[in-house]
C-alpha positions in Angstrom: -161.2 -68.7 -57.1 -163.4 -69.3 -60.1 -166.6 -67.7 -61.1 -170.0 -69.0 -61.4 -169.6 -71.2 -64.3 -166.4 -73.2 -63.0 -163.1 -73.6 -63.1 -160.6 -72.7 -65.7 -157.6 -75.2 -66.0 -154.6 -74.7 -68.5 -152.3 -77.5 -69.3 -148.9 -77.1 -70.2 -147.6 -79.8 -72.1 -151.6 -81.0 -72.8 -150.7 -83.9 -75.8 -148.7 -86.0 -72.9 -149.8 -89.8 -72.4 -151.0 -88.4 -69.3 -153.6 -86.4 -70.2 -156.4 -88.6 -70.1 -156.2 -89.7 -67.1 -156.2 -86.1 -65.6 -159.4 -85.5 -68.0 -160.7 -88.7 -66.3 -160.1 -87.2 -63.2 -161.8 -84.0 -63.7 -164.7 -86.1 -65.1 -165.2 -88.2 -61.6 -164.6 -85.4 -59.4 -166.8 -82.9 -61.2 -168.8 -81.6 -58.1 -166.0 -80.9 -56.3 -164.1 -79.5 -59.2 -166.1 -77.5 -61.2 -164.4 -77.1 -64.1 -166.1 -75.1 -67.2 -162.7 -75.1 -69.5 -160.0 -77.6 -69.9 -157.1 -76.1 -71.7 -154.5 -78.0 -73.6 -151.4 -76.7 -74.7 -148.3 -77.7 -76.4 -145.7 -76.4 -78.6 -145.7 -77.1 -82.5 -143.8 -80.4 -82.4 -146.0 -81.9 -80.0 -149.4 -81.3 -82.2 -149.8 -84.4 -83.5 -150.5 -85.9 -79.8 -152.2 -83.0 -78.9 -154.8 -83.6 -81.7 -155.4 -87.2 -80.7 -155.2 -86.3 -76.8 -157.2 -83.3 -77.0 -159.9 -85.2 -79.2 -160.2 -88.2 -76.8 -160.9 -85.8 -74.0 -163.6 -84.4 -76.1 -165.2 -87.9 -76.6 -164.5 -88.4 -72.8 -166.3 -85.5 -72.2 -169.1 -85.8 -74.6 -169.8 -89.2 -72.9 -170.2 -88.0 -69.6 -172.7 -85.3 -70.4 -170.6 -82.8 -68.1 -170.2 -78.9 -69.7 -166.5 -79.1 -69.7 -165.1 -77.0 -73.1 -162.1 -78.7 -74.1 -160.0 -76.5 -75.8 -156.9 -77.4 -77.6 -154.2 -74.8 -78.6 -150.6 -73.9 -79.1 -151.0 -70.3 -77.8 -149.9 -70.8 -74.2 -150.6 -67.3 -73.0 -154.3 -67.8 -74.5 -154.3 -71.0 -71.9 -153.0 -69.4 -69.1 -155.0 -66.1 -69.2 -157.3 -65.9 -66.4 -157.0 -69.5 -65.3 -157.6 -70.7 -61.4 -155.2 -73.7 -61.7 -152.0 -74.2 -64.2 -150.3 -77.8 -64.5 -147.1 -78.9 -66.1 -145.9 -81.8 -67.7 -143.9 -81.0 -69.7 -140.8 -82.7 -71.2 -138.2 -80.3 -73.1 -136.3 -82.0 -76.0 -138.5 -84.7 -75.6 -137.9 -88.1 -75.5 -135.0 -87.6 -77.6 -133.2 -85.7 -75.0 -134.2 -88.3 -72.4 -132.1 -90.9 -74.8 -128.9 -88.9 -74.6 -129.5 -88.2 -70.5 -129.3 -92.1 -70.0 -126.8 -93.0 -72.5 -124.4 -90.6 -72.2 -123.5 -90.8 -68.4 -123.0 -94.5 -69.1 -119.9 -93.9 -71.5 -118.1 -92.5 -68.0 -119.2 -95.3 -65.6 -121.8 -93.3 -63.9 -125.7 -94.2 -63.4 -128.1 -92.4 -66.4 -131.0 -91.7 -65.6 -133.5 -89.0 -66.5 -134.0 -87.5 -62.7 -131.1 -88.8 -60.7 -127.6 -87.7 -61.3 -126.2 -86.3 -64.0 -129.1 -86.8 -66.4 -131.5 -85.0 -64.0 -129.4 -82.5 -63.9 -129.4 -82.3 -67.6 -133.1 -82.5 -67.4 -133.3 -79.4 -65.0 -130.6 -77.6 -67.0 -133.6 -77.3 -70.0 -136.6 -77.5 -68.2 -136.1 -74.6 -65.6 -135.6 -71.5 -67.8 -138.7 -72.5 -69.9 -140.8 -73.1 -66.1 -139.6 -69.8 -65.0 -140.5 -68.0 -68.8 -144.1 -70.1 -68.0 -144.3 -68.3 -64.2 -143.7 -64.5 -65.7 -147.3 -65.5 -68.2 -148.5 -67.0 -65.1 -147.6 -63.2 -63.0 -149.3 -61.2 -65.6 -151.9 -63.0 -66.9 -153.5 -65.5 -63.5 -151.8 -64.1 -61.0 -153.8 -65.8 -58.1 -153.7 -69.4 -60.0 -151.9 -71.8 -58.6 -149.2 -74.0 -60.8 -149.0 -77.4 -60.1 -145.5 -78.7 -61.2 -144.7 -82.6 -62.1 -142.6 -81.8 -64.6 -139.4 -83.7 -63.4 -137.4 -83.2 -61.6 -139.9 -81.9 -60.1 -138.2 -80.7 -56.2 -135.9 -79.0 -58.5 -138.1 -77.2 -60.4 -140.5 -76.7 -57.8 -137.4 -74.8 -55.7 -136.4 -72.9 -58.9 -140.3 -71.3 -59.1 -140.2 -70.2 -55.3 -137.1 -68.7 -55.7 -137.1 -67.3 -58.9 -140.9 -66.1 -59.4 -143.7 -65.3 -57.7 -146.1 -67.9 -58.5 -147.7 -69.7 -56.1 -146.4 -73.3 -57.0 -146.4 -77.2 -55.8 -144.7 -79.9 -56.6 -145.6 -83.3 -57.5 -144.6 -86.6 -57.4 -146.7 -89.9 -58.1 -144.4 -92.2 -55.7 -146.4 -91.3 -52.6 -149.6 -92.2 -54.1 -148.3 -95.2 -55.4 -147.8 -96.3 -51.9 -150.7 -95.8 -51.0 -152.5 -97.5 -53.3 -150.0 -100.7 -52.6 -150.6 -100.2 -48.9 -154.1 -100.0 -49.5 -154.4 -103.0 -51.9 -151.8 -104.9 -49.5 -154.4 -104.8 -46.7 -158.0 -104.1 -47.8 -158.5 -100.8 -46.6 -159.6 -97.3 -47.9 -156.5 -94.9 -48.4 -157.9 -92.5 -46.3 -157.3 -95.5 -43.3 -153.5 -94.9 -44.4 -150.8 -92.7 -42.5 -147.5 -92.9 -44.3 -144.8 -90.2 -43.2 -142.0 -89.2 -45.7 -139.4 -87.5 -45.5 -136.6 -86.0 -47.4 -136.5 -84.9 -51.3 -138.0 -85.3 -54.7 -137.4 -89.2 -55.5 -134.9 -89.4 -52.4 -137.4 -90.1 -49.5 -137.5 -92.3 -46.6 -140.8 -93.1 -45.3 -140.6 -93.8 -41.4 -143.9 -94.4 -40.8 -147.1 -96.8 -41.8 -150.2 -97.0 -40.4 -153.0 -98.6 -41.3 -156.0 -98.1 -39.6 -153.9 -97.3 -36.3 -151.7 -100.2 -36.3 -147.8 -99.5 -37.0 -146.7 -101.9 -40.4 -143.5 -100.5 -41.0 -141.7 -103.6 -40.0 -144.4 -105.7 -41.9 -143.6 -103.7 -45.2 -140.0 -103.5 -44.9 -140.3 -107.3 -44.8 -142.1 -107.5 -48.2 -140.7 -104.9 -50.7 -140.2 -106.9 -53.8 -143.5 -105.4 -55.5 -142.3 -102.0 -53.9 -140.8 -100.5 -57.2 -141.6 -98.2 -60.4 -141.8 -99.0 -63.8 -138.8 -96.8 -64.6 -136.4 -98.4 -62.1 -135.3 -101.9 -62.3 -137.2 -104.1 -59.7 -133.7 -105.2 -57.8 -134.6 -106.4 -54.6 -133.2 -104.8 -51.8 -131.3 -106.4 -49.2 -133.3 -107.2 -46.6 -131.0 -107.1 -43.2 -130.1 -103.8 -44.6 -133.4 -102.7 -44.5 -133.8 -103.7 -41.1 -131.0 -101.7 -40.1 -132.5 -98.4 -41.8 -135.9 -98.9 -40.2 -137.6 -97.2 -42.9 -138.6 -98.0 -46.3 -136.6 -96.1 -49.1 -137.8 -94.2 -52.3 -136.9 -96.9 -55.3 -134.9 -94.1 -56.6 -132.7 -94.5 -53.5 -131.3 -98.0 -55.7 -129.1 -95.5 -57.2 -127.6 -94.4 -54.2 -127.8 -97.8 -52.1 -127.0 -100.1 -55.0 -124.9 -98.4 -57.6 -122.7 -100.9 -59.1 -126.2 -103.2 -59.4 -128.4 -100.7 -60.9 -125.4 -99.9 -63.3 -124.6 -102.8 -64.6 -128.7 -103.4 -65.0 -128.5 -100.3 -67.1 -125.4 -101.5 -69.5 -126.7 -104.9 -69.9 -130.6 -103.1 -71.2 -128.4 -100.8 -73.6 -126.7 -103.3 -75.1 -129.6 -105.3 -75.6 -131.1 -102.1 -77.7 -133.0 -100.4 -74.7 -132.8 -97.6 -72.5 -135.5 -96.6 -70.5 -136.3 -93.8 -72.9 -137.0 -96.0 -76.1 -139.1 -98.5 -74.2 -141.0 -95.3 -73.5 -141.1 -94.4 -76.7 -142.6 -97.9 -78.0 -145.2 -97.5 -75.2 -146.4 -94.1 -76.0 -146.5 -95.0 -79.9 -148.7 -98.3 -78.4 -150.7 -95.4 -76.0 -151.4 -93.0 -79.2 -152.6 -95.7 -81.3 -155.1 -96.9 -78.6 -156.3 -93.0 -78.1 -156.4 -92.2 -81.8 -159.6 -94.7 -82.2 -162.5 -93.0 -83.0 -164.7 -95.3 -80.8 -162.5 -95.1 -77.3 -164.2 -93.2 -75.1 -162.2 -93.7 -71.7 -159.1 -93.7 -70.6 -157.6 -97.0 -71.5 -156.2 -99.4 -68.6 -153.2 -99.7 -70.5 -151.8 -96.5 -69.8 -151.4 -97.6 -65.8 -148.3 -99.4 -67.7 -146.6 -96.2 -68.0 -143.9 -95.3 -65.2 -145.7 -92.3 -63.8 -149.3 -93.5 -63.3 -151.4 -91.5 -61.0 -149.5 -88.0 -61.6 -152.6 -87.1 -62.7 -154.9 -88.4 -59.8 -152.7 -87.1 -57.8 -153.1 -83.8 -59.5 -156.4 -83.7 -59.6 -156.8 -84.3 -55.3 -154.7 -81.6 -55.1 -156.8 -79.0 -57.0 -160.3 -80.4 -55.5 -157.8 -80.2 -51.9 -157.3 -76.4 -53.0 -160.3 -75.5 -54.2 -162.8 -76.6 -51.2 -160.1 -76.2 -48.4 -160.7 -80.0 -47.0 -157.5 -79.8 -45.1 -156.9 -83.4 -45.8 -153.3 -84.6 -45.5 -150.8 -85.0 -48.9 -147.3 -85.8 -49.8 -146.2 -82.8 -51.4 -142.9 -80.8 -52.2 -142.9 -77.6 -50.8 -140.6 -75.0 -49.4 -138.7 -76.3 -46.2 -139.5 -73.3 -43.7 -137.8 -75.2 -41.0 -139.4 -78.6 -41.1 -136.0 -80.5 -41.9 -133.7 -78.1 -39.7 -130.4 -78.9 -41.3 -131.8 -77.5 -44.8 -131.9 -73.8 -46.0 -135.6 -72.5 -45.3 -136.4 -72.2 -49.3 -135.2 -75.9 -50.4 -138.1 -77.9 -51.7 -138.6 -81.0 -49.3 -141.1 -83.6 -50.3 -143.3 -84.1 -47.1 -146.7 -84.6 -45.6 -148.9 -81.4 -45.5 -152.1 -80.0 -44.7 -154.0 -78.9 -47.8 -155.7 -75.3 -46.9 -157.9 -73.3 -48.9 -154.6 -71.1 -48.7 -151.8 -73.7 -49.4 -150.5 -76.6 -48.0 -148.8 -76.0 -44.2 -146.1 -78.7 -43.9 -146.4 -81.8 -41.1 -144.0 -81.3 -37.9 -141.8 -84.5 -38.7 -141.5 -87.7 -36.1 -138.2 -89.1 -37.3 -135.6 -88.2 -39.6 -133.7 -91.3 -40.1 -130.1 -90.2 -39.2 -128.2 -92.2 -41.7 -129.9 -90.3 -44.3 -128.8 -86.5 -43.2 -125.6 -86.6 -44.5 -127.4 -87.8 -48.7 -130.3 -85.6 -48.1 -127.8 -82.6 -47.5 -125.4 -83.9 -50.0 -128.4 -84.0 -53.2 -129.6 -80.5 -51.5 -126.2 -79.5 -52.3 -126.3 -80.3 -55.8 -129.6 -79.3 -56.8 -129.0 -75.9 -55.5 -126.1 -75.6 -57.2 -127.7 -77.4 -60.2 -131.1 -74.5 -60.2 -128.7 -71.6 -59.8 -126.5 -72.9 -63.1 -129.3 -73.5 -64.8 -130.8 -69.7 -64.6 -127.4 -68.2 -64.9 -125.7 -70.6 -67.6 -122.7 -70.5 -65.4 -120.4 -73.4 -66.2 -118.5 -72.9 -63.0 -122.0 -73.8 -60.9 -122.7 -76.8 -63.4 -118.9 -78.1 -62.5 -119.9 -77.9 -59.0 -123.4 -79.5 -58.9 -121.8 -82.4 -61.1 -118.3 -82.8 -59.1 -120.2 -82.8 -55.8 -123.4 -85.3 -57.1 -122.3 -88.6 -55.1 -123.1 -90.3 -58.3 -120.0 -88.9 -59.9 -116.6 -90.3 -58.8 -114.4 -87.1 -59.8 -113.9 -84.0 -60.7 -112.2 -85.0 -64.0 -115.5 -87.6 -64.8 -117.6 -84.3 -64.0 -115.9 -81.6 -66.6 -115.9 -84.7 -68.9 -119.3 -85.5 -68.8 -121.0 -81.6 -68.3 -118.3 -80.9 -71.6 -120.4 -83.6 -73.7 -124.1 -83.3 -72.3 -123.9 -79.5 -72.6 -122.8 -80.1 -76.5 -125.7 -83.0 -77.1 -127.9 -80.8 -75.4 -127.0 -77.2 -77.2 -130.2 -76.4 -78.6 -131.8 -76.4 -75.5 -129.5 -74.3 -73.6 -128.7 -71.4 -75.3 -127.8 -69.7 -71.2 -124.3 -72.0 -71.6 -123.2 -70.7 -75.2 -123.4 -67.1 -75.4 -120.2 -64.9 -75.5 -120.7 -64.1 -71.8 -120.8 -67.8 -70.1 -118.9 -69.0 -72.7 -116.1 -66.7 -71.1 -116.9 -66.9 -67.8 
């Protein structure tokens, strides 16, 4: 991997709010990471951002003295060519898109949001062909880089590149890091003094264990989970003797699943008042873009930790300096299944704790797998493997399915509904559900 100048590092999606933190990240960490060219890529729409993104990482750059070339460019397979690493974050329709993946589910009773339910599904429905059309660049043109995926949903995804290419991929998610760094803050320790076990899915996790420098805190932390929440779910507290009960602390995500009829009405009430989660977004980026777009900024500004999704990129960024020098350091990680959660098909993605090689990451034995949560993990594994196969085929038949058998969705008549108007709203992007052939299937 690499050559004797450094590491080359496409991009995809290279004008997201994002970005500067990864460039940050490559900045701090550049004698571990050697990287000679940053890539940035994005598709015509997305230029504008990519201009102001691309020309704050020079500035970054320039101000750290470091030889990193910062090249910004719409040509994706000009990116990808020869590169040792290949990152995604990517969003297809764009925030526009997320809108309708929140709004629309909420016309049929049924929780919108852009990576759980109907709208993730939505979300995966557009995102996996264009992943996949990025893997067959990535086959001829890096073959031995490795793709690391947060493009949501990314367990989805992730399972829809190991089945359907050859590209050595991971998957991504900044929850795990983000408990860490609460744990961390929460008791005054390094990270690295931090065990956290997890275990299940993509933004359906339990985490069953917590230690911090060797002392169990589980019960400590499932006491005090207020502050334990994203700034894309609503903060509703969970209840606590229920928490007790489960004796493990639950993704945020899992609100969906634990407290529909809460996080639902939540969701109405912000609608009506002239806000889904996608135009708050939108008002945040705009705030982000102005901030970058000043010619004297030369860092990555503090406010962009206000964005749900801080530390993708330092996340990211561990993972490639994990890769590249073979530290065999433990991270949370979504990866193929090979046995780890028994009751799940070897090639499901699981999000777990794993072993970063030189080679890959080996996924952590588990301790515990909470047994009230079998029966949802294998439920969404249901779904999204239904949901990955309809979304390479275009079969209508499979989309049915992965809606009607979502335990977000309360029939099968809400389900056709719902696919029959997201699958119109969302036509441009998924040309695999109108041609003659699925049409008629």
């Amino acid at each position: 991997m690499a050559n004797e100048q450094g590491l080359k590092i496409a991009v995809i999606g290279g004008g997201s709010s994002y970005t500067p933190e990864l460039v940050e990240g490559f900045i701090l960490h550049h004698a571990e990471l050697p990287v000679r060219e940053l890539w940035l890529v994005d598709i015509e729409p997305g230029q504008r951002k990519l201009n102001i993104v691309g020309n704050l990482a020079k500035r970054m750059v320039e101000k750290s003295g470091l030889p990193i070339e910062i090249h910004l460019t719409l040509d994706r397979r000009e990116a990808i060519k020869g590169a040792d690493f290949v990152s995604t974050q990517m969003r297809v329709g764009m925030l526009d898109a997320r809108g309708r993946d929140e709004s629309i589910p909420l016309k049929y009773g049924v929780i919108g949001q852009e990576t759980t339910g109907p709208g993730g599904m939505m979300k995966a429905l557009r995102t996996i062909p264009v992943l996949l059309d990025i893997c067959r660049d990535i086959e001829e043109l890096a073959p031995n880089a490795w793709l690391l995926n947060f493009t949501n949903p990314a367990g989805m995804v992730t399972e829809a590149i190991l089945k359907y290419s050859n590209v050595k991929s991971i998957g991504l998610c900044n929850a795990p890091i983000g408990l860490i760094k609460q744990t961390s803050a929460k008791y005054g320790v390094e990270a690295d003094r931090i065990y956290a076990e997890f275990v299940g899915l993509n933004h359906l996790h339990w985490i069953t264990r917590i230690d911090v420098s060797g002392e169990d805190k589980l019960d400590e932390m499932l006491a005090d989970t207020a502050s334990y929440s994203a700034k894309n779910v609503p903060a509703r507290e969970w209840n606590p003797e229920f928490l007790q009960s489960l004796h493990a602390l639950p993704s945020y995500y899992l609100k969906y699943f634990y407290m529909t009829d809460a996080m639902l009405e939540e969701q109405l009430e912000s609608l009506q008042k002239g806000g889904n989660r996608a135009e708050v977004v939108k008002r945040v980026e705009e705030e982000l873009f102005e901030l970058y777009n000043d010619p004297e900024l030369k860092d990555k500004p503090k406010q962009l930790e206000q964005r749900g999704g801080a530390f993708y990129s330092e996340a990211a960024v561990n993972l490639m300096r994990s890769l590249y020098n073979g530290t065999n350091d433990i991270q949370t990680l979504n990866v193929a299944n090979q046995g780890i959660i028994e009751f799940l098909p070897d090639d499901a993605s699981i999000e777990v704790n794993c072993v970063v090689t030189k080679t890959g990451p080996l996924p952590l034995q588990l301790t515990k797998v909470p047994p009230m949560a079998v029966g949802l993990i294998h439920a969404v594994k249901t779904y999204e493997r239904l949901a990955i196969d309809a979304a390479v085929t275009g079969d209508r038949g499979l989309a049915i399915q992965a809606l009607a058998h979502h335990p977000l969705v309360p029939s099968v008549e809400v389900a056709i509904q719902m696919l029959d108007e997201m699958l119109e709203a969302n036509k441009e992007y998924l040309p695999q559900f109108f041609t003659e052939s699925t049409a008629n299937a």
